[in-house]
N, C-alpha and C positions, 0 to 999 in steps of 0.2 A: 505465543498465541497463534494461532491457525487460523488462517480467511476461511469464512463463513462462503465466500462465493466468485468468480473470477472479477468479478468487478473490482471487490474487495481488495485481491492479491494485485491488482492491476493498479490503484488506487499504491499502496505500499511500494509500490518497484516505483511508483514513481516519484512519493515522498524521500526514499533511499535514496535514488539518485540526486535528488535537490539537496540530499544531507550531506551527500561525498561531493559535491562539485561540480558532478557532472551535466545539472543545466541548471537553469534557475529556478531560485525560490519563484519569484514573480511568474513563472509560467503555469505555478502548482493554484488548483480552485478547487472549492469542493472541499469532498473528504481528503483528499491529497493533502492538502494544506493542512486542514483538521489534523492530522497523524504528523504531520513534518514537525508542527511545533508540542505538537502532546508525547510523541513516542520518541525513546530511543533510535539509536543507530540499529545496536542486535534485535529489538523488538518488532523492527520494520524488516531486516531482513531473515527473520523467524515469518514474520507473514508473506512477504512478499515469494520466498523461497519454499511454501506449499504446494505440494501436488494439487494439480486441480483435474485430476480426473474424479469424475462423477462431482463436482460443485458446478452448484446452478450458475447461470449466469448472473443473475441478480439476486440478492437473498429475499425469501417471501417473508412477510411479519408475521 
């Protein structure tokens, strides 16, 4: 799955890193958290590891 927008892929790197150990669950809020316990490990870093050239910073609805 591919981030819709940098916030998105930003959001992902940092749920990934809560999934490898490299900081805490407890620091994750938000969509972060949302993705840590709904998504995979390769699901998160399929998003998080998106080019973000030309993605908006925030996605419009």
């Amino acid at each position: 799955m591919e981030a819709k927008s940098k916030a998105q892929q930003k959001a992902a790197g940092a749920a990934l890193s809560a999934k490898r150990g490299e900081t805490k669950k407890s620091d994750l809020v938000g969509a972060s958290l949302e993705m840590y316990e709904s998504m995979t490990e390769a699901e998160l870093e399929e998003m998080a590891s998106t080019s973000h050239e030309g993605k908006p910073e925030h996605k419009d609805d």
